[in-house]
Every structure is written in C-alpha cells, then in structure tokens.
MDTraj code that builds the backbone (N, CA, C; nanometers):
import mdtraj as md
import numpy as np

residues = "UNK UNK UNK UNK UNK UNK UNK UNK UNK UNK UNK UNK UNK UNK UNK UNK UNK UNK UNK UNK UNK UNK UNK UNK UNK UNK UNK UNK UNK UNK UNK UNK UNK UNK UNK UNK UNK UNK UNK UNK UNK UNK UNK UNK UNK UNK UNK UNK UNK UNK UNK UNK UNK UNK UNK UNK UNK UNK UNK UNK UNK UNK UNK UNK UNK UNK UNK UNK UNK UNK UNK UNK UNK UNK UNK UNK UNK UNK UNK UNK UNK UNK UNK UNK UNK UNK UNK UNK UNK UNK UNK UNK UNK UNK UNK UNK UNK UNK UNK UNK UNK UNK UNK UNK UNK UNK UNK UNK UNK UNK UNK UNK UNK UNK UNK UNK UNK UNK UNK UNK UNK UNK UNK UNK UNK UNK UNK UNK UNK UNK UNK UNK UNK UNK UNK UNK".split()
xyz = np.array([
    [-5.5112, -4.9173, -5.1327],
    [-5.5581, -4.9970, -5.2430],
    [-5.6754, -4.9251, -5.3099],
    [-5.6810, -4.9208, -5.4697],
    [-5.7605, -4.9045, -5.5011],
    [-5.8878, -4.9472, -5.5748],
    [-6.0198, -4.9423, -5.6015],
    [-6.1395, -5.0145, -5.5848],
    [-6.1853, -4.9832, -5.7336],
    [-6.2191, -5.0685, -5.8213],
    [-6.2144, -5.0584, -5.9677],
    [-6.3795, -5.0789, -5.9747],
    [-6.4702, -4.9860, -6.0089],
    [-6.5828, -5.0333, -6.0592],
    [-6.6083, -4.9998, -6.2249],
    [-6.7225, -5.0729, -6.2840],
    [-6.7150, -5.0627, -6.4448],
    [-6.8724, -5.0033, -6.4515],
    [-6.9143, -4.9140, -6.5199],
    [-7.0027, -4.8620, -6.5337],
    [-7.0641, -4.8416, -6.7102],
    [-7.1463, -4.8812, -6.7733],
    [-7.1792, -4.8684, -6.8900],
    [-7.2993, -4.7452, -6.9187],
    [-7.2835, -4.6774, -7.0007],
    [-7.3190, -4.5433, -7.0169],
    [-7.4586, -4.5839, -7.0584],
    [-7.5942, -4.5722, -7.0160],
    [-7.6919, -4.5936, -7.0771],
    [-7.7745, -4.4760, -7.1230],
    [-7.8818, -4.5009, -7.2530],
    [-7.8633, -4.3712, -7.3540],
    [-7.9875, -4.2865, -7.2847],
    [-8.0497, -4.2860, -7.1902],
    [-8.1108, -4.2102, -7.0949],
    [-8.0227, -4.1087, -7.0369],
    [-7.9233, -4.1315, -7.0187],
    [-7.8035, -4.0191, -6.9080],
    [-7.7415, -3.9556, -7.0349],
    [-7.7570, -3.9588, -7.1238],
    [-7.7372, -3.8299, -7.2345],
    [-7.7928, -3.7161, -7.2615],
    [-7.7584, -3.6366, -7.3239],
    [-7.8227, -3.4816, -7.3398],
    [-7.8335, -3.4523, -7.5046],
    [-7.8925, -3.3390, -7.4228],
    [-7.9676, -3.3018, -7.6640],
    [-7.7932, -3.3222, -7.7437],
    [-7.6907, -3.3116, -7.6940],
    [-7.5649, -3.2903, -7.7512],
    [-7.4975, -3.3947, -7.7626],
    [-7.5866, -3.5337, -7.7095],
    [-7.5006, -3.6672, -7.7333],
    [-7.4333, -3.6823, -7.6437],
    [-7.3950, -3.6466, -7.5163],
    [-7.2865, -3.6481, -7.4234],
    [-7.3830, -3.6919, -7.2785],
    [-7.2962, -3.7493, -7.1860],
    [-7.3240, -3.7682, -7.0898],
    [-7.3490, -3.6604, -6.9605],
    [-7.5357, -3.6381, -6.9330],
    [-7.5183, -3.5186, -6.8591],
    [-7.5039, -3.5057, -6.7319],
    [-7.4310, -3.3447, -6.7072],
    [-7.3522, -3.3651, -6.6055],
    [-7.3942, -3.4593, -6.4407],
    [-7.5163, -3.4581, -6.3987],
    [-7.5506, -3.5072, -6.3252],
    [-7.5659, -3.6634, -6.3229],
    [-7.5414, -3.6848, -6.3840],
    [-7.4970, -3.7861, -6.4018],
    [-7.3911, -3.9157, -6.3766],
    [-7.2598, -3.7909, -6.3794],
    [-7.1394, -3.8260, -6.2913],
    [-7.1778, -3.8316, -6.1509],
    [-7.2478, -3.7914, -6.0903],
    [-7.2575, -3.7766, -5.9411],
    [-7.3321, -3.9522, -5.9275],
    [-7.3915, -4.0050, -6.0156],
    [-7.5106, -4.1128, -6.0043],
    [-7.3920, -4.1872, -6.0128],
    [-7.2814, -4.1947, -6.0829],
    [-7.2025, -4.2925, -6.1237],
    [-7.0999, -4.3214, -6.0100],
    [-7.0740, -4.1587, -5.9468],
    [-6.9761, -4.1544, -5.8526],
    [-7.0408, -4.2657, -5.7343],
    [-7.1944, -4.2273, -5.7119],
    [-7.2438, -4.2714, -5.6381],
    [-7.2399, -4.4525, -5.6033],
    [-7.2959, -4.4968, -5.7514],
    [-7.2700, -4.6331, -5.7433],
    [-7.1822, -4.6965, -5.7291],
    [-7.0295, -4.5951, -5.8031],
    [-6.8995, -4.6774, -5.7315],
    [-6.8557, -4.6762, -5.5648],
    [-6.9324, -4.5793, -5.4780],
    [-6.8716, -4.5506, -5.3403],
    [-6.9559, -4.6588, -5.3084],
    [-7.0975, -4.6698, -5.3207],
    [-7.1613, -4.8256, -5.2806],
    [-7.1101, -4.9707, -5.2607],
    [-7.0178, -4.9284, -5.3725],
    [-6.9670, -5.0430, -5.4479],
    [-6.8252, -5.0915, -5.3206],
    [-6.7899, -4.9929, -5.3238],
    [-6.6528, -4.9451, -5.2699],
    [-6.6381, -5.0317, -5.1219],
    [-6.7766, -4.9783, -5.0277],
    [-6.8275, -4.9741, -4.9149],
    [-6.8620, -5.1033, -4.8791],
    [-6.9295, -5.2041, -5.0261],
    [-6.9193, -5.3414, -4.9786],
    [-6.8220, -5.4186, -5.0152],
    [-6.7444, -5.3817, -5.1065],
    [-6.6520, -5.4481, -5.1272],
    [-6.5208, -5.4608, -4.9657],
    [-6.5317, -5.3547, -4.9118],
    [-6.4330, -5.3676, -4.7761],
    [-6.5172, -5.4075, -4.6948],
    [-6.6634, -5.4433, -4.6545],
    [-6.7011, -5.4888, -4.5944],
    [-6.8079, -5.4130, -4.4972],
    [-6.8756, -5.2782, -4.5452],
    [-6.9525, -5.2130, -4.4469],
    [-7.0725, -5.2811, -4.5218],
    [-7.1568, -5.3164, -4.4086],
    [-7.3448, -5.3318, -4.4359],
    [-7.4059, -5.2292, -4.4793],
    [-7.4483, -5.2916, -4.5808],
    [-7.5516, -5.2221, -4.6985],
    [-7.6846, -5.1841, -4.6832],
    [-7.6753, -5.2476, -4.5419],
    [-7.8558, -5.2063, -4.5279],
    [-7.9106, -5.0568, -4.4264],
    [-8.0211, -5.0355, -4.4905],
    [-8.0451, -4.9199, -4.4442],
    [-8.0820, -4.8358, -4.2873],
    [-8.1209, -4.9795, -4.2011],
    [-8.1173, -5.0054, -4.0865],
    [-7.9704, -4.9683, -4.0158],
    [-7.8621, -4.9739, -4.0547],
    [-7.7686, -4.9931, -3.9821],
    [-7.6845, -4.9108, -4.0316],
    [-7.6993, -4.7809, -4.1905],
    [-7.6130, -4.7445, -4.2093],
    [-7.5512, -4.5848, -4.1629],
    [-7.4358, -4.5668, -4.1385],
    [-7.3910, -4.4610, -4.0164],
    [-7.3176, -4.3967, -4.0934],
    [-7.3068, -4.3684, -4.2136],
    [-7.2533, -4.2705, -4.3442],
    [-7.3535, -4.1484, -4.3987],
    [-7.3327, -4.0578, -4.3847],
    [-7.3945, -3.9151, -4.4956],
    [-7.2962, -3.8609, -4.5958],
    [-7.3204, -3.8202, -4.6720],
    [-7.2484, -3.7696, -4.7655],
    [-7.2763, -3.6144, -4.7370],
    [-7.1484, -3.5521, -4.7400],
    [-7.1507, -3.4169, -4.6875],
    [-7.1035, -3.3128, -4.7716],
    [-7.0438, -3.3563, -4.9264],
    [-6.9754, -3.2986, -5.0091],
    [-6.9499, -3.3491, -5.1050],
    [-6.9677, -3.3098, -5.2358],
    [-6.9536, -3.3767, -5.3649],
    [-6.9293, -3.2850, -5.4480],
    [-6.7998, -3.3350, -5.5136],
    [-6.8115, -3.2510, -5.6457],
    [-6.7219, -3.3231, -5.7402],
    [-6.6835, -3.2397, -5.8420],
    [-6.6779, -3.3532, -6.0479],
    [-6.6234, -3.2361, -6.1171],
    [-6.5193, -3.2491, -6.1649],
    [-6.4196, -3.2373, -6.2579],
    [-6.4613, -3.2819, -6.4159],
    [-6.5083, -3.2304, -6.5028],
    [-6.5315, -3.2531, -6.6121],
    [-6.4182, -3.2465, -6.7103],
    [-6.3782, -3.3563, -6.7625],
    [-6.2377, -3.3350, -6.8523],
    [-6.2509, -3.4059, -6.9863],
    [-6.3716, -3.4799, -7.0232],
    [-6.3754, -3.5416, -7.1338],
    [-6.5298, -3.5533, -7.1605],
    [-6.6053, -3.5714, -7.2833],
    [-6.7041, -3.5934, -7.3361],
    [-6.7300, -3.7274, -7.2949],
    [-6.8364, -3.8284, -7.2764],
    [-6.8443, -3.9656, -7.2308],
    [-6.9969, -3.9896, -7.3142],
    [-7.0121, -4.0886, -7.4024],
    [-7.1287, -4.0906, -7.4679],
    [-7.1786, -4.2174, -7.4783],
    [-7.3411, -4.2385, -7.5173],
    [-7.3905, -4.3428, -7.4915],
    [-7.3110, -4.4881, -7.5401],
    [-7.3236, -4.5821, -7.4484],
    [-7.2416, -4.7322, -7.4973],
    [-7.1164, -4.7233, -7.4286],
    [-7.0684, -4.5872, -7.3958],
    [-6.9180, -4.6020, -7.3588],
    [-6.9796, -4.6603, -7.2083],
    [-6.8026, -4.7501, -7.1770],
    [-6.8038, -4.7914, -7.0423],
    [-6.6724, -4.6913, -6.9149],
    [-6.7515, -4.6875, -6.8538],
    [-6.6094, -4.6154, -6.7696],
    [-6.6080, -4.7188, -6.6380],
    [-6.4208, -4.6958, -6.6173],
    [-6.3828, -4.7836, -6.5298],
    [-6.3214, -4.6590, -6.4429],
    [-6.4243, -4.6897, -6.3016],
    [-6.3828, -4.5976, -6.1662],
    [-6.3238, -4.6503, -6.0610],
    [-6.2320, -4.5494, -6.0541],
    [-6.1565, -4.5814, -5.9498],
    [-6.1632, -4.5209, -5.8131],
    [-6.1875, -4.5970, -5.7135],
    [-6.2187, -4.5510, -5.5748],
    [-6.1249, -4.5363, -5.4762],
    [-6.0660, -4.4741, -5.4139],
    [-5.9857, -4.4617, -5.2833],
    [-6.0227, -4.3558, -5.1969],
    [-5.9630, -4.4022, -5.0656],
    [-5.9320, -4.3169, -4.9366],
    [-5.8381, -4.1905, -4.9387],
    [-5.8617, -4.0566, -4.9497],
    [-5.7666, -3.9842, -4.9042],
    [-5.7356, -3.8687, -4.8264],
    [-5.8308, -3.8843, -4.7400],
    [-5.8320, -3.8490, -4.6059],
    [-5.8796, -3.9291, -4.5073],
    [-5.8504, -3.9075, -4.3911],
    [-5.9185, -3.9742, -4.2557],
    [-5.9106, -3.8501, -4.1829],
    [-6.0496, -3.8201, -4.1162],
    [-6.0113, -3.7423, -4.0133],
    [-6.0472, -3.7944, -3.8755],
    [-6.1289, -3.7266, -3.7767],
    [-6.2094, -3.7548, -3.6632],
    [-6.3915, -3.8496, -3.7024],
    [-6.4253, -3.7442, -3.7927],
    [-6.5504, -3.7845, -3.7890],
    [-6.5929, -3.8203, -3.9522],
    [-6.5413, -3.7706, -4.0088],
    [-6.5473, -3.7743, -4.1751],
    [-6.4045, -3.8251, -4.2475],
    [-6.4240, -3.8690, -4.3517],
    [-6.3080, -3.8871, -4.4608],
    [-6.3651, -3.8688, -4.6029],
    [-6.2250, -3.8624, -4.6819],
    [-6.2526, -3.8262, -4.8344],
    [-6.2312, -3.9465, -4.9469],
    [-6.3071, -3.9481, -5.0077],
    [-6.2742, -4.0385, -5.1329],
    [-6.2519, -4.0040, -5.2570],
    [-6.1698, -4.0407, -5.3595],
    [-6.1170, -3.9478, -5.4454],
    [-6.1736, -4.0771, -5.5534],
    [-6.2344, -4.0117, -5.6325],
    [-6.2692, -4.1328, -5.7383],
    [-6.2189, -4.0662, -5.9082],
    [-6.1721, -4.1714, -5.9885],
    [-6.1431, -4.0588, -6.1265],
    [-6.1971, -4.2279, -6.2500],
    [-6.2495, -4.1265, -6.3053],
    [-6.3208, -4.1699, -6.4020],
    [-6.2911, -4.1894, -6.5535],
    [-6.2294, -4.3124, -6.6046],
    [-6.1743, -4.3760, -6.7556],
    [-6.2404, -4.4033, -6.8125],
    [-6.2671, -4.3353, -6.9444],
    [-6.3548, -4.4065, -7.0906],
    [-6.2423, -4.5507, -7.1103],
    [-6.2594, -4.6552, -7.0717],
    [-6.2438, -4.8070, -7.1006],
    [-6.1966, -4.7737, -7.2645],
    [-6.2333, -4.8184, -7.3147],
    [-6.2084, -4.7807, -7.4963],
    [-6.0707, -4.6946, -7.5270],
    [-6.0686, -4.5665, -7.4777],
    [-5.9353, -4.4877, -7.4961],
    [-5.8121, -4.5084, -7.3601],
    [-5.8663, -4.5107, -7.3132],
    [-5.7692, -4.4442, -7.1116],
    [-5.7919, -4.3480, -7.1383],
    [-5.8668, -4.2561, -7.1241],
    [-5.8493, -4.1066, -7.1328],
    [-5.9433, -4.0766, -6.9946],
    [-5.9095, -3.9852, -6.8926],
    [-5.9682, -3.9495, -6.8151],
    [-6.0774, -3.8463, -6.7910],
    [-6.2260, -3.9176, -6.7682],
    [-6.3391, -3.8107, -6.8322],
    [-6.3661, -3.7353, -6.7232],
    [-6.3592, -3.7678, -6.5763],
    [-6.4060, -3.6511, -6.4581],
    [-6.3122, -3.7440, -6.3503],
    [-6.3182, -3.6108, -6.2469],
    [-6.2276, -3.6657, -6.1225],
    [-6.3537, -3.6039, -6.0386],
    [-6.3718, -3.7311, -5.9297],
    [-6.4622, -3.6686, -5.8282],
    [-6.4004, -3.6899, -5.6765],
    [-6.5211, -3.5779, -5.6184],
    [-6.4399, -3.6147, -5.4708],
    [-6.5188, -3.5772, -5.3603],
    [-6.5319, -3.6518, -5.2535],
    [-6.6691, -3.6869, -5.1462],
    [-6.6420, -3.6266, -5.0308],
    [-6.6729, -3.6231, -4.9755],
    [-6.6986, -3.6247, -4.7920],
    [-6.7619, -3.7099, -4.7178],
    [-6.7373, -3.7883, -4.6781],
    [-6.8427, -3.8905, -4.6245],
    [-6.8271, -3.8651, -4.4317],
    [-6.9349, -3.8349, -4.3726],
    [-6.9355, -3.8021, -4.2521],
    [-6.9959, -3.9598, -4.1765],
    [-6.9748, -4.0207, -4.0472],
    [-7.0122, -4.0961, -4.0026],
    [-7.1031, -4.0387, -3.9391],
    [-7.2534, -4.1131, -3.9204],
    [-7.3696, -3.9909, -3.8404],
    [-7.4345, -4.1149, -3.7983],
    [-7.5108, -4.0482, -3.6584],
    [-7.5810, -4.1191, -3.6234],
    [-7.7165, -4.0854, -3.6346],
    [-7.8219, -4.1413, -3.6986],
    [-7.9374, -4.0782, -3.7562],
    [-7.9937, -4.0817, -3.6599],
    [-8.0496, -4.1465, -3.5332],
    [-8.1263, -4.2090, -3.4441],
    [-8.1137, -4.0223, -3.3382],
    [-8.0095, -4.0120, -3.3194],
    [-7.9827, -3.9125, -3.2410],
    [-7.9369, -3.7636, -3.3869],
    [-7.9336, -3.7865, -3.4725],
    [-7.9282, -3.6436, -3.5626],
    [-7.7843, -3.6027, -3.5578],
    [-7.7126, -3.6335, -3.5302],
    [-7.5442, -3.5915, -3.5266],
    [-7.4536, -3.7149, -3.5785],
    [-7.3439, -3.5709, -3.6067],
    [-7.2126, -3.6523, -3.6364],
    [-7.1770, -3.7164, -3.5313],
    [-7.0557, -3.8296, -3.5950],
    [-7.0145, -3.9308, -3.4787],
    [-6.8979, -3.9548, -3.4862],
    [-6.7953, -3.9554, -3.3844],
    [-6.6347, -4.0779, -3.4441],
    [-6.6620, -4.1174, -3.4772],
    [-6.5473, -4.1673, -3.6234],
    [-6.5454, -4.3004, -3.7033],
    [-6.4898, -4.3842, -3.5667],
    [-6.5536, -4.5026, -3.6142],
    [-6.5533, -4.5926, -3.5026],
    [-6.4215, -4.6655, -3.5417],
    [-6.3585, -4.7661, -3.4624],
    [-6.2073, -4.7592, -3.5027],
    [-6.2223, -4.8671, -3.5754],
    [-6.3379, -4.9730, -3.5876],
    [-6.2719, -5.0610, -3.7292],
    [-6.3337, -4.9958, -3.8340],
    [-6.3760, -4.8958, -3.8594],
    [-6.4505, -4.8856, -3.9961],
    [-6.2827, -4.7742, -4.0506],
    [-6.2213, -4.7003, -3.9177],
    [-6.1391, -4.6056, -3.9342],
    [-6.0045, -4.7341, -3.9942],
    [-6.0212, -4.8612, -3.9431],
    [-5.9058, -4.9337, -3.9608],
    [-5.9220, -4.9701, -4.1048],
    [-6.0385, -5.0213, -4.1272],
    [-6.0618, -5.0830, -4.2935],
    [-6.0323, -4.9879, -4.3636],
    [-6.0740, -4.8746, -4.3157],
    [-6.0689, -4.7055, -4.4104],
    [-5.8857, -4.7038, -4.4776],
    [-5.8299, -4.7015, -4.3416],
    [-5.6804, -4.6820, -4.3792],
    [-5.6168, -4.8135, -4.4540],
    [-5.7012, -4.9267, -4.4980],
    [-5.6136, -4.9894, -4.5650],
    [-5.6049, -5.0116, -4.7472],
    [-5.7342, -4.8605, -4.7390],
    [-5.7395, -4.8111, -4.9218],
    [-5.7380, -4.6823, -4.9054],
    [-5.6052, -4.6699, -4.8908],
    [-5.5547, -4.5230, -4.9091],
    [-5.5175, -4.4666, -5.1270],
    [-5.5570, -4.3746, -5.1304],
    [-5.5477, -4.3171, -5.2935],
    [-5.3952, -4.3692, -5.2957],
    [-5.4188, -4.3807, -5.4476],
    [-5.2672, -4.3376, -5.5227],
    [-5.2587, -4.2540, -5.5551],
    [-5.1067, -4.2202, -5.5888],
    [-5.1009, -4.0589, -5.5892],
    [-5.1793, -4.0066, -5.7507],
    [-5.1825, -4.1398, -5.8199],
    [-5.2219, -4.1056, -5.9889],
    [-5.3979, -4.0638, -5.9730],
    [-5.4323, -4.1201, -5.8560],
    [-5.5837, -4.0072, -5.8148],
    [-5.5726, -3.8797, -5.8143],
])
top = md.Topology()
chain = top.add_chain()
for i, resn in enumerate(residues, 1):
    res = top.add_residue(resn, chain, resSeq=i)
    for name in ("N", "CA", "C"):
        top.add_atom(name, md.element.get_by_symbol(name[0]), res)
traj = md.Trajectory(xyz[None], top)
C-alpha cells in the first residue's frame, strides 16, 4: 500500500531562478517518511525512536515553484535484515507530472548501545504490508 502525503511549496524553499531548491526535496522527502511512519503506527517520539537514515537520494525531473502543491507518495521496497528502502515519487498536484523520485535507507539502530539492530518482527511485519507499486 501506498502512503499519500500533500506538501505545499512555500516561497522560502525557492532559488534566485524561481524554482524549488534542490535541498529541499530531501526536507519534503523527509516530512513524508514521518508521515509515513505514523501513519502505520511507529512512535514518534524521540525517546523511543530505533530508525537512522543511512542513504538518501532525488531524481530531479521537473521544475516545482512557489504555491505549487506536491502529492508524495510513500512505499516499502525493500526489507532486508537490518535496514529497508522506501521509494517515494513526487507530483505537482495541478499537472500529474512527476517532479523527483526519491529513495532512502532506513537502518533500525540502537542509539543507547551505537549499533545497528534486527528489524524487530512487528515493525518488519507492518513494513511488509506497504510494499511499492511498481508505478514507484
């Protein structure tokens, strides 16, 4: 299943060229995996959380400018031992046109002790029940 967040372009995250800059996508990617994470049900708080992000990167395929809204889409598409991937792709709302495709690493860690960890098997169970579509 996949996880729909809506994001509105505010005119701070623009550049001298009117466009949305690139770092930017990563802030957006960011708020939809948040998003993602409570929506299936992992705790949000900082006390308890057992996720690092280990890899990120963004596909630039369209211009995105202030006022526009983009609608992101979140899924699962990997599981491994200790980490999985999330594939998120990013719609200017207004056209359908697809402005960046991003894609994560998320490692389960245990901060207390400094290392990676098994995904523990319900977070591995919730994981597998938002697997990507293939249109990710």
């Amino acid at each position: 299943m996949v996880y729909h967040s809506r994001i509105k372009v505010r005119f701070c995250e623009t550049d001298a060229l009117g466009h949305v800059n690139n770092t930017s996508y990563f802030i957006y990617m960011e708020e939809a995996r948040v998003e993602f994470f409570e929506k299936i049900g992992f705790e949000m708080n900082a006390n308890e959380w057992q996720f690092i992000l280990a890899s990120a990167s963004c596909d630039f395929l369209d211009q995105v400018r202030f006022n526009d809204v983009l609608l992101i889409e979140t899924a699962v598409s990997k599981i491994g031992n200790k980490s999985f991937h999330l594939e998120q792709l990013m719609r200017i709302e207004a056209t359908g046109k697809i402005a960046a495709k991003g894609h994560s690493v998320i490692v389960t860690y245990d901060f207390e002790n400094q290392k990676s960890t098994r995904i523990p098997e319900e977070i591995r169970a919730e994981l597998e029940r938002h697997p990507a579509a293939s249109s990710i």
